[in-house]
Every structure is written in C-alpha cells, then in structure tokens.
KELO-22502 format. One record per residue: residue number from 1; y, z, x negated of N, C-alpha, C, O in turn. Coordinates in steps of 0.001 Angstrom, whole numbers, plus 500000, padded with zeros to 6 digits. Each point is the difference from the previous one (the first is absolute). Layout:
BEGIN
<bake num="NUM" n_north="Y" n_up="Z" n_east="X" ca_north="Y" ca_up="Z" ca_east="X" c_north="Y" c_up="Z" c_east="X" o_north="Y" o_up="Z" o_east="X"/>
...
//
This chain:
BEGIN
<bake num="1" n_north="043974" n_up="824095" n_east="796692" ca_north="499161" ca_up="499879" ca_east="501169" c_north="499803" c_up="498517" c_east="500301" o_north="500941" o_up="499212" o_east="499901"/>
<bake num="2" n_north="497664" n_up="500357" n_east="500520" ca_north="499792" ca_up="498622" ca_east="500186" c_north="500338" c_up="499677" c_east="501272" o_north="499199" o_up="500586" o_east="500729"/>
<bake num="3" n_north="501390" n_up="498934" n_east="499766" ca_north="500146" ca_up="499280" ca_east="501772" c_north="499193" c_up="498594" c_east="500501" o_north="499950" o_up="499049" o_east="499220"/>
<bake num="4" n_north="499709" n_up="500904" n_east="501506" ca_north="499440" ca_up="499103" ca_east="500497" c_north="500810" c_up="499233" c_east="500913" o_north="500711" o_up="500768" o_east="500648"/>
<bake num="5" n_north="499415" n_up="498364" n_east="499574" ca_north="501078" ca_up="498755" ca_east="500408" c_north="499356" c_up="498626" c_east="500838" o_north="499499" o_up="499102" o_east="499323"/>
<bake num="6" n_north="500538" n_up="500790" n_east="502107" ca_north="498819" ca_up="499364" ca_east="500610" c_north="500645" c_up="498926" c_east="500712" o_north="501140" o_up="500011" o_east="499535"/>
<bake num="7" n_north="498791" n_up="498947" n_east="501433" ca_north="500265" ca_up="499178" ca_east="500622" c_north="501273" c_up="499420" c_east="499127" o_north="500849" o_up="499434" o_east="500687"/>
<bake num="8" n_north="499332" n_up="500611" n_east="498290" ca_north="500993" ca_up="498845" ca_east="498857" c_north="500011" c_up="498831" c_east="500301" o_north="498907" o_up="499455" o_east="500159"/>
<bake num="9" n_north="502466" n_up="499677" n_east="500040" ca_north="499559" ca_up="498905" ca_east="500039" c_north="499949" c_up="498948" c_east="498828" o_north="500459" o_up="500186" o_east="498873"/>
<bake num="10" n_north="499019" n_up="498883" n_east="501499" ca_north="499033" ca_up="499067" ca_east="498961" c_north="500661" c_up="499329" c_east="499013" o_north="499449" o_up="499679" o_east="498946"/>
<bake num="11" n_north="502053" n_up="500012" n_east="501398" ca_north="500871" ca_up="499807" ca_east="499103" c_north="500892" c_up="501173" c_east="498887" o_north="500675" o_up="499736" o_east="499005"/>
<bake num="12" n_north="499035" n_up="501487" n_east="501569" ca_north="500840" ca_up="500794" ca_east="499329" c_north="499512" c_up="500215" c_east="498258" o_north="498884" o_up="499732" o_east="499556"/>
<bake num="13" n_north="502018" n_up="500694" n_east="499834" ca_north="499427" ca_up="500216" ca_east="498510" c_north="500143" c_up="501576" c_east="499474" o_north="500357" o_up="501002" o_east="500619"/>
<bake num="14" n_north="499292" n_up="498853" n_east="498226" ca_north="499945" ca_up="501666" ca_east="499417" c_north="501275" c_up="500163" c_east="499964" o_north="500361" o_up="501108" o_east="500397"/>
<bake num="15" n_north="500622" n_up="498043" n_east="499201" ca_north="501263" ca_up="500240" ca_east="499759" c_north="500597" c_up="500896" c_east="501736" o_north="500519" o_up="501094" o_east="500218"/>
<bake num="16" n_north="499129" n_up="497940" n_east="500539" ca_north="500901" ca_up="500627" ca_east="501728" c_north="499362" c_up="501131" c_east="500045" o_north="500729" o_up="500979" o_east="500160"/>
<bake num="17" n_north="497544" n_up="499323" n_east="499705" ca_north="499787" ca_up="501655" ca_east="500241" c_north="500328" c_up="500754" c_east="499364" o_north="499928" o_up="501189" o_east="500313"/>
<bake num="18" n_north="500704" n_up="498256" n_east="498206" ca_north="500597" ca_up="501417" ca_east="499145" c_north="501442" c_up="499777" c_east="500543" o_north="500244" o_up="501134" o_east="500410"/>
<bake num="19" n_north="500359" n_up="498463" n_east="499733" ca_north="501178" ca_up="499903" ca_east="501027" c_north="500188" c_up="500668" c_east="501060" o_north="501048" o_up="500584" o_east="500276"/>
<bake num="20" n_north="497644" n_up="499370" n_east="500607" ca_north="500323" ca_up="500958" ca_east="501364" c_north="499041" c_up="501253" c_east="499428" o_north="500144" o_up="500827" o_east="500901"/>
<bake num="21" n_north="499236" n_up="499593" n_east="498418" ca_north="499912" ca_up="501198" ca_east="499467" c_north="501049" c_up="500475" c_east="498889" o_north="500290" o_up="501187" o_east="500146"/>
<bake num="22" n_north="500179" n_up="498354" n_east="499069" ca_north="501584" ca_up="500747" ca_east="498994" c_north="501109" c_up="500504" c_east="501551" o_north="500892" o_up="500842" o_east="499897"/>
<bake num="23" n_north="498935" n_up="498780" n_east="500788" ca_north="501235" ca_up="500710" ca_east="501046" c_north="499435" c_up="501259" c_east="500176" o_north="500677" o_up="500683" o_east="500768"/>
<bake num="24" n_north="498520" n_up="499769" n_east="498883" ca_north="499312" ca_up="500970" ca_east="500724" c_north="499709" c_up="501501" c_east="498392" o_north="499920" o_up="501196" o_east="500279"/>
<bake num="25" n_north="500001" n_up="498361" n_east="498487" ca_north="499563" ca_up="500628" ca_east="498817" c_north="499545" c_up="498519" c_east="498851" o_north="499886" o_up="498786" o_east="500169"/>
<bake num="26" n_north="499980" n_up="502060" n_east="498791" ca_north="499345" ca_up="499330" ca_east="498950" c_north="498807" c_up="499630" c_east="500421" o_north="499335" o_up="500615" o_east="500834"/>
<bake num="27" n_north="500209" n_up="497918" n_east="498362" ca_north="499332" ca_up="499234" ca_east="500437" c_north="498881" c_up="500294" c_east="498226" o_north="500533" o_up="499758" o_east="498917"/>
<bake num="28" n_north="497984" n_up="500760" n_east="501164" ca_north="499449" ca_up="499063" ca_east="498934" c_north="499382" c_up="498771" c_east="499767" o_north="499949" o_up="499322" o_east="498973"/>
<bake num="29" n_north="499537" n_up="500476" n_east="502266" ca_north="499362" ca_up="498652" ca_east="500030" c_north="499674" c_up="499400" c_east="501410" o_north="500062" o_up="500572" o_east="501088"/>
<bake num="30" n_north="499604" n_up="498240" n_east="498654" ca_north="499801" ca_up="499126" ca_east="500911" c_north="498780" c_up="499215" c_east="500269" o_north="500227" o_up="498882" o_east="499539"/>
<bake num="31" n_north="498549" n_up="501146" n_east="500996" ca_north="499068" ca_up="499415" ca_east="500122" c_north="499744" c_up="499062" c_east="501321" o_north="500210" o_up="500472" o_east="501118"/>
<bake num="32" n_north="499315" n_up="498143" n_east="498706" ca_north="500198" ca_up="499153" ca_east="501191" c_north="498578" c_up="499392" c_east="499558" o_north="500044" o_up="499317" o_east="498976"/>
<bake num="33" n_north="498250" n_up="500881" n_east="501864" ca_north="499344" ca_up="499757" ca_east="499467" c_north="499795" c_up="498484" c_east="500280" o_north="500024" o_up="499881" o_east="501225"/>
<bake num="34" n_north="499802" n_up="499012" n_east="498239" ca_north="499969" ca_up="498586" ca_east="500222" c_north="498780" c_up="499583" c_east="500652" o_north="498937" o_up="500357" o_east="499494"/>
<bake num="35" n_north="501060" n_up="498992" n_east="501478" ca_north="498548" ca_up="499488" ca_east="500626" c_north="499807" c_up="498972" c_east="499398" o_north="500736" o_up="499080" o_east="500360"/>
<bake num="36" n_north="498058" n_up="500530" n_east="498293" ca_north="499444" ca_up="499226" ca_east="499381" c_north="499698" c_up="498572" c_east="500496" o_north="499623" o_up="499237" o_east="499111"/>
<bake num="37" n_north="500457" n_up="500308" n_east="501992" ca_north="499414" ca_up="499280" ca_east="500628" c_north="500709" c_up="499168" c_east="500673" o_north="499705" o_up="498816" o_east="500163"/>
<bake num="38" n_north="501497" n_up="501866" n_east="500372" ca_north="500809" ca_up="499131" ca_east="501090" c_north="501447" c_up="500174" c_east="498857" o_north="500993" o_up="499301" o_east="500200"/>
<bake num="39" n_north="498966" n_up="501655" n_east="498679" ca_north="501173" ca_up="500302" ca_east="498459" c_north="501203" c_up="499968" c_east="501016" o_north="500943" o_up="499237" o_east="500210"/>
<bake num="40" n_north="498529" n_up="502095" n_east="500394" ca_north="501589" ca_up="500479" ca_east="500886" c_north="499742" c_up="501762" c_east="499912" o_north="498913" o_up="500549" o_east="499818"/>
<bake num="41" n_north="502315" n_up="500068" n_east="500353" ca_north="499555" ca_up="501273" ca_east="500054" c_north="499255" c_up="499966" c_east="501538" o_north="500066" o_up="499411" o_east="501079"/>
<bake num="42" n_north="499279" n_up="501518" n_east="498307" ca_north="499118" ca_up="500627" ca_east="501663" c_north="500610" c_up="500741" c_east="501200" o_north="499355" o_up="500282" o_east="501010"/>
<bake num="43" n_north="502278" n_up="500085" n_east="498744" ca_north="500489" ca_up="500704" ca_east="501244" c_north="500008" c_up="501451" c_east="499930" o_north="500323" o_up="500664" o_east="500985"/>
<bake num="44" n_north="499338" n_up="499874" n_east="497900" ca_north="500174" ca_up="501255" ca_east="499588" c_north="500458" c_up="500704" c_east="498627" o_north="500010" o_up="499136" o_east="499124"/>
<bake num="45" n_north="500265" n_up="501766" n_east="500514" ca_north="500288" ca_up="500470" ca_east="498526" c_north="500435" c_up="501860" c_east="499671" o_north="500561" o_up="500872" o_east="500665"/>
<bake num="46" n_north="498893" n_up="499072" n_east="498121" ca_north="500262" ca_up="501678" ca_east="499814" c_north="501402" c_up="500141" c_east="499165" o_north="500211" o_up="499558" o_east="498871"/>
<bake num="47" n_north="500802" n_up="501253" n_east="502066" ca_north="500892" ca_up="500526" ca_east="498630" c_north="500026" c_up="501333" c_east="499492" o_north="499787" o_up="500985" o_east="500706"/>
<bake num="48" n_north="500506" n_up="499058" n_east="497917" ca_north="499928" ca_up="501326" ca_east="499617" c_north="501327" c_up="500855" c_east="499985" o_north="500952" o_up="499287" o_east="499682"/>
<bake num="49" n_north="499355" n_up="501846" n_east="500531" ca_north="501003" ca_up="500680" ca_east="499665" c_north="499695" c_up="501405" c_east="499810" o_north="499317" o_up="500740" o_east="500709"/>
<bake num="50" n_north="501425" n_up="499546" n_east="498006" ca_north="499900" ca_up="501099" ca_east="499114" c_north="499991" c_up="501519" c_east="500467" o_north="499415" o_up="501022" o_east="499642"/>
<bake num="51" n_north="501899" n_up="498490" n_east="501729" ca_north="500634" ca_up="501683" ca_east="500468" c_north="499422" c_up="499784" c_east="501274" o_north="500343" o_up="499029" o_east="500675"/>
<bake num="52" n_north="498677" n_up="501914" n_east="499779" ca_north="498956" ca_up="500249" ca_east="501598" c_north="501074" c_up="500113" c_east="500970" o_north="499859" o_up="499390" o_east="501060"/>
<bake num="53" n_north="501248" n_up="501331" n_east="498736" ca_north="501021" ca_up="500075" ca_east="500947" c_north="500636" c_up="498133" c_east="500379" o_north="500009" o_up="499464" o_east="501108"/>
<bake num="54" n_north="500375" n_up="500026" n_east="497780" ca_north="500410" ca_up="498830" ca_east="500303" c_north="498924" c_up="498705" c_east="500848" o_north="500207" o_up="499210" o_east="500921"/>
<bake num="55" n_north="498849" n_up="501037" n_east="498381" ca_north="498777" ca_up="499742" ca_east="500504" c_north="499958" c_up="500004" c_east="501210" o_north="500046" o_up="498921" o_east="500591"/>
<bake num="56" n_north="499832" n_up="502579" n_east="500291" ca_north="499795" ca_up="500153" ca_east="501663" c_north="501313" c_up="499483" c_east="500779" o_north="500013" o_up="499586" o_east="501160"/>
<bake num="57" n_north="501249" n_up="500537" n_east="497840" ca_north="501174" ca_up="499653" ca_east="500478" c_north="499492" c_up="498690" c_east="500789" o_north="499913" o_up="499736" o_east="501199"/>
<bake num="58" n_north="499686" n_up="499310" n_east="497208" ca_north="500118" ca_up="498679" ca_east="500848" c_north="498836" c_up="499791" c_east="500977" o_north="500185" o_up="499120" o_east="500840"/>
<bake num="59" n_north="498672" n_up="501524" n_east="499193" ca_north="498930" ca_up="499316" ca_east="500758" c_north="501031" c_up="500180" c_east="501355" o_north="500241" o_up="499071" o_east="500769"/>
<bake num="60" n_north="500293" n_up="502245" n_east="499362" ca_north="500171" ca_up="500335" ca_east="501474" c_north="500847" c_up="499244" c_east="500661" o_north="499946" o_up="499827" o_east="501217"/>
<bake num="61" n_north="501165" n_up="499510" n_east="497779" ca_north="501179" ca_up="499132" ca_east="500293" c_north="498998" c_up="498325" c_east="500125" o_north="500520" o_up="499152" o_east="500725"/>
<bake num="62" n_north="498857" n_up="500674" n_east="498955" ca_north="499169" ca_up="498562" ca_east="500466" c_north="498820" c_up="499971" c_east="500186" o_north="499523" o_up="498904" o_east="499701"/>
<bake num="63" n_north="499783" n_up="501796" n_east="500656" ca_north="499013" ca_up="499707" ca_east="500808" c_north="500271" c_up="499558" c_east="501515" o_north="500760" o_up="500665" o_east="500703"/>
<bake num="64" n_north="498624" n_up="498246" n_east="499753" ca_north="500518" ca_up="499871" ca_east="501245" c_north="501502" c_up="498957" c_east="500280" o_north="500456" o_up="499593" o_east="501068"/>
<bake num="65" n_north="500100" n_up="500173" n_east="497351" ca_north="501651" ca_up="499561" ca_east="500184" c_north="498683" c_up="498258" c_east="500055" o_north="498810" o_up="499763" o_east="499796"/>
<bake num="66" n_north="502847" n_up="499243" n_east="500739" ca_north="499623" ca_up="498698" ca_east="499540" c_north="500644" c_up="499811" c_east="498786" o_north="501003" o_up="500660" o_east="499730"/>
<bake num="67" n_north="498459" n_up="498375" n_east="499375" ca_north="500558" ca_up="499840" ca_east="499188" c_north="499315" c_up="498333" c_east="499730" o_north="498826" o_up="499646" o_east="500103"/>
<bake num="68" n_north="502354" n_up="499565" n_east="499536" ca_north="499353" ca_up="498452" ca_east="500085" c_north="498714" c_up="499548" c_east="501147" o_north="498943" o_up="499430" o_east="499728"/>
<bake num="69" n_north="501511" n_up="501000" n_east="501509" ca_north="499579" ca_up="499484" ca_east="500892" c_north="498601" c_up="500749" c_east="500410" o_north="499313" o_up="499625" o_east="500950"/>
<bake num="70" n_north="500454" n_up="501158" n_east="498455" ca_north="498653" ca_up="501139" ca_east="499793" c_north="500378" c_up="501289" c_east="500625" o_north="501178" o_up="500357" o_east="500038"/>
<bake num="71" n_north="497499" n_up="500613" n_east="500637" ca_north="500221" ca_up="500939" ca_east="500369" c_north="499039" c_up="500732" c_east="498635" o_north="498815" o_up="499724" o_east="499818"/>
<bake num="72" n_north="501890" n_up="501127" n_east="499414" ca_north="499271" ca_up="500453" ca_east="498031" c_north="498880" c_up="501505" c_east="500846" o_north="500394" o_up="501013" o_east="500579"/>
<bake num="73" n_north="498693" n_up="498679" n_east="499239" ca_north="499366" ca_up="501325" ca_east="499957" c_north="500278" c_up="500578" c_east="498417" o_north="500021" o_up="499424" o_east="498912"/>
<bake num="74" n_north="500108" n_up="501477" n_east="501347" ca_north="500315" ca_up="501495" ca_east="498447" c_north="499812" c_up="501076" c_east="499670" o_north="500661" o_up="500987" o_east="500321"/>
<bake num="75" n_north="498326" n_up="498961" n_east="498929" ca_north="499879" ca_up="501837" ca_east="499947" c_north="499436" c_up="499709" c_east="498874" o_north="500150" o_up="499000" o_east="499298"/>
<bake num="76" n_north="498808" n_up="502451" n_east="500465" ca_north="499953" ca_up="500175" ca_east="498393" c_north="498564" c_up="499607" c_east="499835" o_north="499048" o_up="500198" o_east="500754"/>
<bake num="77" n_north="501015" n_up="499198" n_east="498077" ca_north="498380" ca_up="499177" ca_east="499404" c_north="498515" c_up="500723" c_east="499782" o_north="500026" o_up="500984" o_east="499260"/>
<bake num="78" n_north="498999" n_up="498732" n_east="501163" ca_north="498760" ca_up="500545" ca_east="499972" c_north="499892" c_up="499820" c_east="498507" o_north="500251" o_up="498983" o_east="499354"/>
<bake num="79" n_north="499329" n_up="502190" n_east="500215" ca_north="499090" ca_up="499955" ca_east="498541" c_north="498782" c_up="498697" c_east="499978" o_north="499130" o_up="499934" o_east="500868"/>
<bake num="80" n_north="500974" n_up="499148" n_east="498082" ca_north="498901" ca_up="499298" ca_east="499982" c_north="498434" c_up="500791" c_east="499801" o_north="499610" o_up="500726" o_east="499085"/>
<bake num="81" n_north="499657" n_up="498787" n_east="502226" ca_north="498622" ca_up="500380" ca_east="499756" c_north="498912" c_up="499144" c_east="498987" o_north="499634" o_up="498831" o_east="500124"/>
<bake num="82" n_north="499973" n_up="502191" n_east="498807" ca_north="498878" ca_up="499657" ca_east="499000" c_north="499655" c_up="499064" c_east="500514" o_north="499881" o_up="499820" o_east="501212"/>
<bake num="83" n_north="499826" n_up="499162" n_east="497586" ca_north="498090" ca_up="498689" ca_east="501093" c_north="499050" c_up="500630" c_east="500352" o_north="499983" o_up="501142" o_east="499539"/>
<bake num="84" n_north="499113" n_up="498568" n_east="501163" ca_north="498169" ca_up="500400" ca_east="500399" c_north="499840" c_up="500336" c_east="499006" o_north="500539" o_up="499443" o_east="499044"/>
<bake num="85" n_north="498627" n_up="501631" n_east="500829" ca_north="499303" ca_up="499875" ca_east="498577" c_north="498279" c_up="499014" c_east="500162" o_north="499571" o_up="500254" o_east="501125"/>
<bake num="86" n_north="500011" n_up="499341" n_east="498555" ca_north="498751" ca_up="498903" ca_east="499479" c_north="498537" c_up="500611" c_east="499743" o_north="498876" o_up="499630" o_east="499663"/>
<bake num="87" n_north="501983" n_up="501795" n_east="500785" ca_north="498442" ca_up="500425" ca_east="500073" c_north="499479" c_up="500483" c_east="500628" o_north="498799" o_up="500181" o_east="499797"/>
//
C-alpha cells in the first residue's frame, strides 16, 4: 500500500522516514520528491508497504504525531491521474 506523508520537514531524509515507518511493519520504499529549483526535498513523500494491515497500523499511529518539529499529515496515496489528453 502506498502512503502519503505530508508536512516533512526539510531536513529529514529517506533514511529517518524509513525509520519512523520500520516501527510500525516492513518498509518497501521510500520516495522524497526533490524540488528542482531550490534542490531540497519539497516537504512531502510516499512510502510503500507490502502488508495493508501494517500499512493502516502506521498511518493511524502518525498522522497528526510531531515528529522533528512537524505536525505529519498521513494517510493513503491518491492513484496518479493520467495527463490531459491533447486532443
């Protein structure tokens, strides 16, 4: 299940969110999308985890927690929507 992971702060790395997500279940991945421009993460990121149970475990246990000085919005990730189509 993908999670969505919101108000991050600007210093944190993939390493600390797979950190405060492994307390919770297996971790597959870690995404921190980089803002091109200012080459900082943007304050948000998706993690993945395998088991849906572990998954809701953790949204429910941090959404709302502080964590590095942040209040984390958390829940589960919108399916990416297709582009426009061009025609």
């Amino acid at each position: 299940m993908d999670i969505y992971v919101g108000n991050i702060q600007y210093q944190a790395t993939e390493e600390d969110l797979r950190a405060l997500f492994e307390a919770h279940g297996q971790v597959d991945s870690v995404n921190m999308p980089i803002d091109r421009y200012r080459e900082r993460p943007r304050g948000h990121a998706f993690v993945s985890m395998p088991d849906p149970g572990e998954a809701k475990a953790a949204m429910d246990a941090l959404d709302g927690q502080e964590w590095m000085e942040r209040t984390l919005k958390v829940n589960e990730a919108r399916p990416k929507r297709p582009p426009p189509s061009s025609e």
